[in-house]
Structure formats: C-alpha cells, structure tokens
VOGU-3710 file (C-alpha; in Angstrom, 3 decimals, decimal comma):
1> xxxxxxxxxx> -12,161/328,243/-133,257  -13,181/324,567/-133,378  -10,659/323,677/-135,027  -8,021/324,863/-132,580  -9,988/322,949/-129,677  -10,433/319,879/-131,251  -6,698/319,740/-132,774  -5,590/320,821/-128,977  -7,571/318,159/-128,064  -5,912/315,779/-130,011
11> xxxxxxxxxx> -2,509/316,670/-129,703  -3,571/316,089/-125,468  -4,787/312,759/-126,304  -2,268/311,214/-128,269  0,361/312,571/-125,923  -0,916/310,926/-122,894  -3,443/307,950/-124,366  -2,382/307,757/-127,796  0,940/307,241/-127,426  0,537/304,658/-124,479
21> xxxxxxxxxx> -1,968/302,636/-126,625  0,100/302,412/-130,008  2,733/301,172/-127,681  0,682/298,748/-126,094  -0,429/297,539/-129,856  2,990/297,323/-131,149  4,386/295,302/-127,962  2,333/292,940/-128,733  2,347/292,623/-132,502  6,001/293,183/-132,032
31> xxxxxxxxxx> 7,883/291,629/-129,363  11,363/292,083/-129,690  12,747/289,488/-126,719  16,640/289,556/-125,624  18,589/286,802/-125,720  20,605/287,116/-123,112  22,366/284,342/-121,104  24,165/284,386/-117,468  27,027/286,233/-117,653  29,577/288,830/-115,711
41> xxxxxxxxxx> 31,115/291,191/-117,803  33,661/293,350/-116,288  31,830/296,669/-115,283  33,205/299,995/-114,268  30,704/301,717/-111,820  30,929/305,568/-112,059  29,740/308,251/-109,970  30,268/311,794/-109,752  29,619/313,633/-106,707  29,871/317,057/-105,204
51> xxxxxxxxxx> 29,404/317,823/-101,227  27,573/314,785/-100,892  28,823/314,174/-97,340  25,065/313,650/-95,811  25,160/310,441/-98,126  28,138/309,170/-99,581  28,995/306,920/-96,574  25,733/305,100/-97,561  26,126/304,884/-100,984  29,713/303,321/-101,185
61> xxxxxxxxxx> 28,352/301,140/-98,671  25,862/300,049/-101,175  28,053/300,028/-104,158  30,736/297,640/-102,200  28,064/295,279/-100,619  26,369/294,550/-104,349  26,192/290,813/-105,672  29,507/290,834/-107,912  32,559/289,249/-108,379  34,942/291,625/-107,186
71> xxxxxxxxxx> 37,318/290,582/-108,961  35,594/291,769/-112,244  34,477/295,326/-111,043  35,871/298,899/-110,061  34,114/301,983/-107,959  35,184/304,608/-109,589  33,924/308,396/-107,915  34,666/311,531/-109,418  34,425/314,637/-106,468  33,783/317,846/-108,475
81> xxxxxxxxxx> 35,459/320,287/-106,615  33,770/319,173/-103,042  34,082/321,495/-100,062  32,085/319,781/-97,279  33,323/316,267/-96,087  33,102/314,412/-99,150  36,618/314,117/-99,588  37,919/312,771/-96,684  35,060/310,243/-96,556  36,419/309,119/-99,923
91> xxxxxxxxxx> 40,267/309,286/-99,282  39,016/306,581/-95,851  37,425/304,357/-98,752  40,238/304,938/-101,352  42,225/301,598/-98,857  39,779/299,212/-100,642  41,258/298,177/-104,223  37,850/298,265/-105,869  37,459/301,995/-104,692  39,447/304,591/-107,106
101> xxxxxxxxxx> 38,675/308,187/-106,816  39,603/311,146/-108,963  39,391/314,484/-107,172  38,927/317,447/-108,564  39,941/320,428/-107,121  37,752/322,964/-108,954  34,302/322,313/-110,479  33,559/321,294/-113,694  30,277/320,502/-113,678  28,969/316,321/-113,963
111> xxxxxxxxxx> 29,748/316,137/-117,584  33,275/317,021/-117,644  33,635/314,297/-114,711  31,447/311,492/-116,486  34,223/311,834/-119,291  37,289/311,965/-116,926  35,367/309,129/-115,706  35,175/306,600/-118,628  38,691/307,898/-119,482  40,340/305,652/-116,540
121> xxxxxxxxxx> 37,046/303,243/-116,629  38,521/299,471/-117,181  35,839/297,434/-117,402  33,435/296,230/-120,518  30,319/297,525/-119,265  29,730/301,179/-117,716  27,094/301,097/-114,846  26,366/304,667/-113,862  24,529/306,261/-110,660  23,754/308,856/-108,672
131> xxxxxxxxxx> 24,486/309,250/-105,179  21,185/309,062/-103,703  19,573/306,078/-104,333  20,782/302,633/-103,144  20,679/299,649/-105,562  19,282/296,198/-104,795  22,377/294,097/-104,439  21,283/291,573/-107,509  20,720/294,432/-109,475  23,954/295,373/-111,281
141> xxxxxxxxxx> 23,980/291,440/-111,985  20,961/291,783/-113,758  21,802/294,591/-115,878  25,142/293,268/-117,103  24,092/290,080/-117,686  21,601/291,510/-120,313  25,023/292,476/-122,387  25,552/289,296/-123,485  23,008/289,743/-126,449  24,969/291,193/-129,001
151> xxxxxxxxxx> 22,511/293,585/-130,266  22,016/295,302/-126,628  24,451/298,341/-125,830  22,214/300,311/-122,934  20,289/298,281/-120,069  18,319/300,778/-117,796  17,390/299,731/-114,210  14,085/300,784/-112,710  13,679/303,438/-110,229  11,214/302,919/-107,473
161> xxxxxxxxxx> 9,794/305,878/-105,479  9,010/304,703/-101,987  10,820/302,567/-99,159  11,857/298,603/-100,025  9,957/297,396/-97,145  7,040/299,189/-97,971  6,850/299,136/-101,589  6,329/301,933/-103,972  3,691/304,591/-103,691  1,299/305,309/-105,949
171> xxxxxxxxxx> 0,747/309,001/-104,859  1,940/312,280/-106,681  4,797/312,009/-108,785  4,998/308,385/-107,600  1,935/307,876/-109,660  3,334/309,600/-112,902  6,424/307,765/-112,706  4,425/304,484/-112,685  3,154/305,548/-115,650  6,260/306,716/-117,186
181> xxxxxxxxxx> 8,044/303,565/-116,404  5,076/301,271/-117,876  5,436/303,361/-121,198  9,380/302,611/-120,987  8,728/299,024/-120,659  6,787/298,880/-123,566  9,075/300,549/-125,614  12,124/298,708/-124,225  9,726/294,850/-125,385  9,153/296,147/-128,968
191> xxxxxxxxxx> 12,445/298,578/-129,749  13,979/300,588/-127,355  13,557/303,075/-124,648  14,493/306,787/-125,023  16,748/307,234/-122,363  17,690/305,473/-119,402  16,913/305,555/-115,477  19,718/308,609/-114,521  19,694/306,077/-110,893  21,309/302,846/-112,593
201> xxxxxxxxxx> 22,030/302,536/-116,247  24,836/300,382/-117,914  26,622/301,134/-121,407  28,490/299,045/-123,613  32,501/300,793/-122,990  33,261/300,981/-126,832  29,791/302,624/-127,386  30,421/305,676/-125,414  30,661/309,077/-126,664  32,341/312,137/-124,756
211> xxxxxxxxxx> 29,264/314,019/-123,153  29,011/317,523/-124,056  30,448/320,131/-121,726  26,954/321,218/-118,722  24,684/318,034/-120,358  21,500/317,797/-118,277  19,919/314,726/-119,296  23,519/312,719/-120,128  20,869/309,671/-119,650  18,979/310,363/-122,500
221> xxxxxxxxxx> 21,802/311,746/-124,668  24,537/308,530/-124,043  21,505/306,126/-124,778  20,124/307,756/-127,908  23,591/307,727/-129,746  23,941/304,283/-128,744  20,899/303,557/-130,938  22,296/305,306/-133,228  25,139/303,447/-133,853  22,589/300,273/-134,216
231> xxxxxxxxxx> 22,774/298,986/-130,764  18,828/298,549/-128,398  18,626/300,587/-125,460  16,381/298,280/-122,758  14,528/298,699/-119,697  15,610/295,840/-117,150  12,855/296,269/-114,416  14,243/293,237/-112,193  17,643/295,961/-111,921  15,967/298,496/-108,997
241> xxxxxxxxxx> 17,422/301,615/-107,351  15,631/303,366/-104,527  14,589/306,772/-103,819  12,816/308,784/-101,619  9,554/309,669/-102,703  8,107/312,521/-101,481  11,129/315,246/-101,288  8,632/318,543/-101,053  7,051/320,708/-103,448  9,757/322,461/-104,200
251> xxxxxxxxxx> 12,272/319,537/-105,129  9,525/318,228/-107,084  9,083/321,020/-108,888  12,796/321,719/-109,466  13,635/318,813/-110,733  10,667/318,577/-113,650  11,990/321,682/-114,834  15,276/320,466/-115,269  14,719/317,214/-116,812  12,504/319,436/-118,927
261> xxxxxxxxxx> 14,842/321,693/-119,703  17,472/318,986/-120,423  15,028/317,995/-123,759  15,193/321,761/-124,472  19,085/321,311/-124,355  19,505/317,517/-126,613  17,774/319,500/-129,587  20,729/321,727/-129,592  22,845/319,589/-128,828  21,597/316,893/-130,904
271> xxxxxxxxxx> 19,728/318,368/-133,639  20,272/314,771/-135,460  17,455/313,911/-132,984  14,746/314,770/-135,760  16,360/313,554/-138,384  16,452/310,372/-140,204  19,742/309,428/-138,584  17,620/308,969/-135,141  16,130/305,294/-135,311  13,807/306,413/-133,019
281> xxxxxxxxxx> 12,601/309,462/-134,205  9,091/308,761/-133,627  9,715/307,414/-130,315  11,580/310,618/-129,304  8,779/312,985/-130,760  6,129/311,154/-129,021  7,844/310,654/-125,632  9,640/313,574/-125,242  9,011/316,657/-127,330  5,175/316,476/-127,535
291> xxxxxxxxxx> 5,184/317,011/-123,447  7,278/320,306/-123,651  4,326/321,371/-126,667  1,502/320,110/-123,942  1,109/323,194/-121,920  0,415/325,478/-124,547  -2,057/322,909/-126,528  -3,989/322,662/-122,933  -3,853/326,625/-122,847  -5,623/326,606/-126,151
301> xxxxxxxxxx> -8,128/323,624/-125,449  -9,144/325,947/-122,304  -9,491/329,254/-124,383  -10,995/328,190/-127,242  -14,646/326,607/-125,381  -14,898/329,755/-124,061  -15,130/331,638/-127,789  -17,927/328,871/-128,592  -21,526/329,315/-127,570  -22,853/325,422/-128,122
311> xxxxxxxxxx> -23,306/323,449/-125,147  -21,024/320,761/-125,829  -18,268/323,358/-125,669  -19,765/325,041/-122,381  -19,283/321,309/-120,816  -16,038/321,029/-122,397  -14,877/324,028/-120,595  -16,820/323,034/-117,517  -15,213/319,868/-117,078  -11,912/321,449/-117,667
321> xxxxxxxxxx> -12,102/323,723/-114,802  -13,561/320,819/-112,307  -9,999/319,145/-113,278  -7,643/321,983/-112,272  -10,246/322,844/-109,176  -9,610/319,231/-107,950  -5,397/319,766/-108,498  -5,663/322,956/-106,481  -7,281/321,709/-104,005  -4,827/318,881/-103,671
331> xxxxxxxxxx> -1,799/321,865/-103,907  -3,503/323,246/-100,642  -3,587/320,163/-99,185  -7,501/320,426/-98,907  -8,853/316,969/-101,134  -10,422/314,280/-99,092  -12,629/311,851/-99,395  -12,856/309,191/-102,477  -11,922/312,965/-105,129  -8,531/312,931/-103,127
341> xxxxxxxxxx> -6,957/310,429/-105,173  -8,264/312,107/-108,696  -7,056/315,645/-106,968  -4,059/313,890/-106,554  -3,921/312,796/-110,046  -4,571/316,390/-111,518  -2,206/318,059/-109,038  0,589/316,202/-110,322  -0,482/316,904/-114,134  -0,914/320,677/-112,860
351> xxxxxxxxxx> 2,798/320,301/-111,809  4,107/318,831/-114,199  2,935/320,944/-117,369  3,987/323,935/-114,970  7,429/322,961/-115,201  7,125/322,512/-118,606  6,419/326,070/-119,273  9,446/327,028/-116,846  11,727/324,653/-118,422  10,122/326,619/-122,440
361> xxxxxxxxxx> 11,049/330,143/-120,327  14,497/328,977/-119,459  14,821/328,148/-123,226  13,772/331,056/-124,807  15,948/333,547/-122,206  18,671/331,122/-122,997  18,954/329,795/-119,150  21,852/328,113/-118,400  20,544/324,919/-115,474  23,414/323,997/-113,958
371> xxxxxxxxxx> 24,390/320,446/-112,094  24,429/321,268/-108,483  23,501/319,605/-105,372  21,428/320,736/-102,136  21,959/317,121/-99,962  21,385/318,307/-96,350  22,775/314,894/-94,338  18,923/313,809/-93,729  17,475/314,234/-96,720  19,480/313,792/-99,789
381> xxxxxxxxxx> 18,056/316,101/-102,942  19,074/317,189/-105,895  18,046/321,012/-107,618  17,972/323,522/-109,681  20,467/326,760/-110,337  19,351/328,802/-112,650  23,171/330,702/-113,354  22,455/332,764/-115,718  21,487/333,825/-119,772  24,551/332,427/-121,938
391> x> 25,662/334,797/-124,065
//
C-alpha cells in the first residue's frame, strides 16, 4: 500500500509542481524568442453566436471600435439558428461594410459555423472570439503583428478575469487561471502552448483545418494541428480580452466540466495526440491529460494512509483532510480570517478535480456536451447541456 500512496503522490506533484518547474527550467535554458516586426496582416474576425441578444450590441461595438485599419479587416458573425433578438440586432449592423453576417436558420452547433465561417473568411490571419468578453482595442494589433515571424501560425491573447479598471482578481478560479496562464507563458517562451485563449486567438488562414462536427475545445484542437504541420502556437499576453469573474457556482462548475470533457473528446478525435506525429506530446500529457487522471490519484493518496499504521502516514492523512476541511468551508461561505485565502485556494482545487470526475462520467456513459448558451441580458454565461448518450 505504500507504494500506491507514494506513486499517487507523485503523479499529484508533478502534475501541479513538477510540471510548472521543468517549465520554468526549460524557459530559461531554452528561450525560443519571436521575431516579429510591425505589421497588419489582413485578418478575418469570426464569431459565432446563438441568442446572444443580452450582449451582442456590446460586443460588435467592441469589435468595430478596435485599433485596425479598416481597410484590412472583416466582422464576420455566424447566428446559429437564433430565436431571441440576435438577428435583428445583426441585420441593423449588417449597413457597415466591415460587418458580414451569415444566418442560419436552424442550429448546427459552433463547429459547423466556425467552418462556414473560414469558408467566406478573406483575410490572412483568423482572429476568433466569443461573444462575451470585450477586447482591448490594441489587442488584435498585437496578435497579428506576431504573424510576421514565419515560423508562428497561432498567437493566443490573454484572458483576464476581473474588471479593466480594477484589475484582475486573484480569488477562486481567478487564482487558478493565474496559474494556468503563467504555465502557458512558459510554454509559449520555450515551444509552444497547447491550445489557445477560446476569448481571442488568431490562426494563420492556410493553416486551418475543418473542425469536426460538436468540437468542444476547437481552441485546443485548431492550435495543436497547427503544430503539427511545423508552425509555434504562442501566448501574446500584451493581446487581453475581458471577462467577468465571478459568474456563480454553478457556471463555474459547468464550464470545468466541459472544457474537461472537451480533452475527453480531442483523444477521439485526435488520437494522433499521443503519438509521435504530436510535437508536443509531452506538453499535451503533462498539461492536459494528467489533470483528467488527478482525481482518482488524490482518491488513492487519501485511501491508502488510512491502510498504514506508521505515523508519518497518520499525518499524511491528517493533513489531507485539514485541506478539503478548509475548501468546504470556503464552499459554505464560512472561511475568514488569514485561512480564508488558503480555503479559497483548496475550494477551487475541490472544484476543479470535481469536474474532472463529471467530465470522466460523461466519457464513460458516452455524454454528448453540447454548445449552447444561457446569456440572460445582465449577465452573459455560457453552460452546459448534457443531450444525451450517443449511440
């Protein structure tokens, strides 16, 4: 039984220190700079949308008011079969030539659209987005000026959790995505990233491949075959999109479990992934696949201490529980004091290893997650639908 806590162990601390660290080694040993120069490619900004009336107004506000030559760049938004006001907000914007729309009556679900999408798209560079956040107006600048180094064929902006006036928290999932977007930078300085920032992330046109028919994660399977045709896939933190950060429990929650679910979904869609044909192999193991293992591993680090009788193990066990008493506490709102930042810490690991045994559930009863949106006007979010086992 030692063995099974100590390898559990191990497997814990590579995935969330180990990992980190060799990264932070290699970015250093390593540093892979890009030699990129000021420049405006032509850019084709797609969006796809569906009854995204509470916050469309706002978005191609944002999208037209960006820092580019407007001469050298197209809107184009896809409405999968919308039924609330989405439409006629976008037939008032389709007057402004940068602004073409492609409605579809029926839905087809965001990957279907991304394709009809880059179909019509004219310009050199993709830029895609979502329609909640709002992008810094320098931002798109950024990111396709990074394209003039040959060897780059995905830029990723940054997504910042919090309000631009008063920075970024540091709280809940605001913490973890700190962390997760350090880890991408490091990456992105001595290789590449795997995946890109769903909010704002640009793609070389002639690099594109048609996404698979109810993709989740189409940001983490458009960049990975870009590096595997050769090309780096960087993280440009100077190119920022905003989000809310707190959007409830539940949101929270919903969303982990699909982006989870999504790395359930690229091994079968992608099973070239773990093969040699993946430059990044490593990368994706480390980053990606060892988190959907994590739950069980920390299952087995919990049992096994209490199957030993030697006091290091009783500790080991002891120290465990103290962790997930601090998490539930912050669940119940209840932490204060100088623990309620650690509570906050271990409520958000609590969550997020949760949704990693939802998103292994959904996987194993064959769960289809579908693309759907739950925007009510003041409070944009995205969710979950669970629609059903495929056959």
């Amino acid at each position: 039984m030692k063995w099974v806590f100590w390898s559990s162990a191990a497997i814990v601390a590579y995935t969330y220190c180990g990992y980190p660290a060799w990264l932070w080694l290699r970015s250093r040993l390593r540093q892979i700079p890009v030699t990129a120069e000021a420049s405006t490619p032509s850019i084709s900004v797609v969006i796809v949308v569906r009854n995204e009336a509470g916050v469309l107004e706002r978005k191609l506000k944002n999208l037209l008011d960006l820092d580019y030559p407007h001469e050298l760049s197209e809107i184009i938004v896809v409405s999968d079969g919308s039924s609330d006001a989405t439409n006629q907000i976008l037939n008032y914007h389709s007057a402004d030539c940068r602004v073409r729309i492609v409605f579809k009556p029926e839905s087809r679900g965001k990957a279907a659209c991304l394709n009809d999408a880059i179909a019509t798209a004219r310009g050199e560079i993709i830029v895609f987005t979502d329609a909640r956040q709002q992008i810094e107006a320098g931002a798109v600048r950024l990111l396709a000026g990074k394209f003039s180094d040959p060897k780059v064929g995905c830029g990723s902006g940054e997504l910042m959790l919090g309000d631009p006036s008063g920075g970024e928290t540091a709280r809940g999932m605001g913490l973890y995505w700190r962390i997760e977007k350090k880890v991408r930078e490091m990456e992105s300085a001595s290789g590449s990233v795997v995946g890109a920032t769903g909010a704002l992330y640009a793609v070389r046109r002639t690099l594109l491949v048609p996404v698979p028919a109810d993709t989740i994660l189409d940001d983490v399977y458009v960049p990975m075959h870009v590096a595997r045709q050769g090309f780096r896939v960087i993280f440009v933190p100077e190119a920022r999109a905003w989000d809310v950060a707190d959007q409830g429990a539940e949101q929270e929650f919903s969303r982990k479990v699909r982006t989870l679910s999504g790395n359930y979904q690229l091994l079968q869609l992608a099973p070239w992934l773990l093969t040699a044909q993946n430059p990044l192999r490593f990368e994706f193991a480390s980053h990606k696949l060892l988190r959907l293992v994590a739950p069980f591993v920390l299952l087995a680090a919990f049992i096994s201490p209490i199957l030993l009788q030697q006091l290091f193990y009783r500790i080991a066990l002891a120290l465990q529980v103290a962790f997930y008493a601090l998490g539930m506490l912050a669940l119940l709102n209840l932490a204060r004091g100088p623990l309620a930042r650690m509570a906050d810490a271990s409520r958000t690991f609590i969550v997020l290893n949760t949704a990693a045994a939802v998103a292994f559930l959904n996987f194993v009863l064959r769960r289809k997650i579908a693309w759907s949106s739950s925007r009510p006007a003041e409070n944009a979010r995205a969710s979950v639908q669970v629609v059903g086992s495929v056959d």
